[in-house]
C-alpha positions as CSV (number, residue, x, y, z in Angstrom):
1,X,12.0,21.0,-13.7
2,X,11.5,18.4,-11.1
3,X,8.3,16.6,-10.8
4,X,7.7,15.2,-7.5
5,X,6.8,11.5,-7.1
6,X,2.9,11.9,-6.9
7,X,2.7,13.8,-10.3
8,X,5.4,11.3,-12.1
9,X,2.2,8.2,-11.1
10,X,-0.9,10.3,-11.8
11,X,0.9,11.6,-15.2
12,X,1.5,8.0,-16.1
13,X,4.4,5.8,-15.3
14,X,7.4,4.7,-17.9
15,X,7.7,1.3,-17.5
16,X,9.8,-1.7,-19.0
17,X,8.3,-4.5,-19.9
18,X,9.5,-7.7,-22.2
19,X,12.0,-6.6,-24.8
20,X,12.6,-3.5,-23.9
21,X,9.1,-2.0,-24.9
22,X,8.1,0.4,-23.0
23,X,4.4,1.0,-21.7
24,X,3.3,3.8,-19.8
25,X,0.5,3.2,-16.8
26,X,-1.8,6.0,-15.4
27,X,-4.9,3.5,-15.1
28,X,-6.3,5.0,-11.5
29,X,-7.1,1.1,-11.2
30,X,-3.5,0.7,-10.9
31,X,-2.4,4.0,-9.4
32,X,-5.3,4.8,-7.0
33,X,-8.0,2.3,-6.6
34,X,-10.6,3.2,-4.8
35,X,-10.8,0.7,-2.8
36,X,-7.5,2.6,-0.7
37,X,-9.1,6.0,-1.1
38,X,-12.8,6.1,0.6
39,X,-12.2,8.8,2.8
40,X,-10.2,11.8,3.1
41,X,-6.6,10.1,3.2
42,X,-5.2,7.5,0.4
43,X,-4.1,4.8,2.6
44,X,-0.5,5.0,0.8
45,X,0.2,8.5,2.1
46,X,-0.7,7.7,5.4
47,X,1.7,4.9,5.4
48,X,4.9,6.9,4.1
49,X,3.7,10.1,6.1
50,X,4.0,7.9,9.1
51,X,7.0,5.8,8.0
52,X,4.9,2.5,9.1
53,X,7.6,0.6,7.5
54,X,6.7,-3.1,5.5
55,X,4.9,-4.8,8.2
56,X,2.6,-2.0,9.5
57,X,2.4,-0.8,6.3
58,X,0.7,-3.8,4.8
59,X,-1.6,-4.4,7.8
60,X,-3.0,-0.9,7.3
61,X,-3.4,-1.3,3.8
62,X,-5.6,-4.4,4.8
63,X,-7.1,-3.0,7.1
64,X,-8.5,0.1,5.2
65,X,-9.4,-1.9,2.1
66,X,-11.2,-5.0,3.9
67,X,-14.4,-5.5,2.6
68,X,-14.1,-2.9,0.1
69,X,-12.0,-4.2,-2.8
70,X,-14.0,-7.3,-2.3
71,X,-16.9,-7.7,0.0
72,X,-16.5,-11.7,0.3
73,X,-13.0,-11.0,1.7
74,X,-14.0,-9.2,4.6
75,X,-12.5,-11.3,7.2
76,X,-9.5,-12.6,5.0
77,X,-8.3,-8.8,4.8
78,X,-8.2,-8.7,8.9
79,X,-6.3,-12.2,8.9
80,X,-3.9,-10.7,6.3
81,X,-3.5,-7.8,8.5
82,X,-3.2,-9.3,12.0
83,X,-0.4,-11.9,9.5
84,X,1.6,-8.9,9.1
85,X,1.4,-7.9,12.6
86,X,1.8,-11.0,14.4
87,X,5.1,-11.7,12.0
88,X,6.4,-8.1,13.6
89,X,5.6,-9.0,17.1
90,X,7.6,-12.2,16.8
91,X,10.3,-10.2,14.9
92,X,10.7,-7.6,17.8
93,X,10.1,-9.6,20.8
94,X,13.7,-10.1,21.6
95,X,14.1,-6.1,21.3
96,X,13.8,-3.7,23.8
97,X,14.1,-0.3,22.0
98,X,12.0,0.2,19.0
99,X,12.2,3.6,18.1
């Protein structure tokens, strides 16, 4: 039976670490932190439902977690995030047709 992707990281993830040991991870620190789930949408969802791709991707992840994984960060989080979206702007700017 297959188990869908979701179920494979909240059952606990096989992985390999240094000589071949293997280790599995289902710490919700690692898999879900809350810090990326304070409402009603884990931000990773949103950004494969929407298929934001690497750049967008990342500056919604800092977006949604600024200030909340660490409060002092506040304002580094939205740098981090307009960093991922200036770097796509500069990217695309020579194209015409994005979709």
């Amino acid at each position: 039976m297959k188990m869908d992707l979701k179920a494979k990281i909240n059952d606990g993830v096989n992985v390999k670490i240094n000589d071949g040991v293997k280790a599995k991870i289902n710490d919700s620190a690692i898999n879900q932190p809350e810090y990326y789930n304070t409402g009603k949408y884990e931000v990773i969802s949103v950004i494969e439902d929407w298929e934001l791709g690497f750049h967008l991707g990342n500056a919604v992840k800092y977006i949604a977690r600024a200030g909340r994984k660490d409060r002092d960060e506040y304002i580094k989080d939205l740098e981090k995030a307009a960093w991922y979206i200036n770097r796509l702007i500069g990217l695309t700017s020579n194209i015409t047709d994005i979709s």
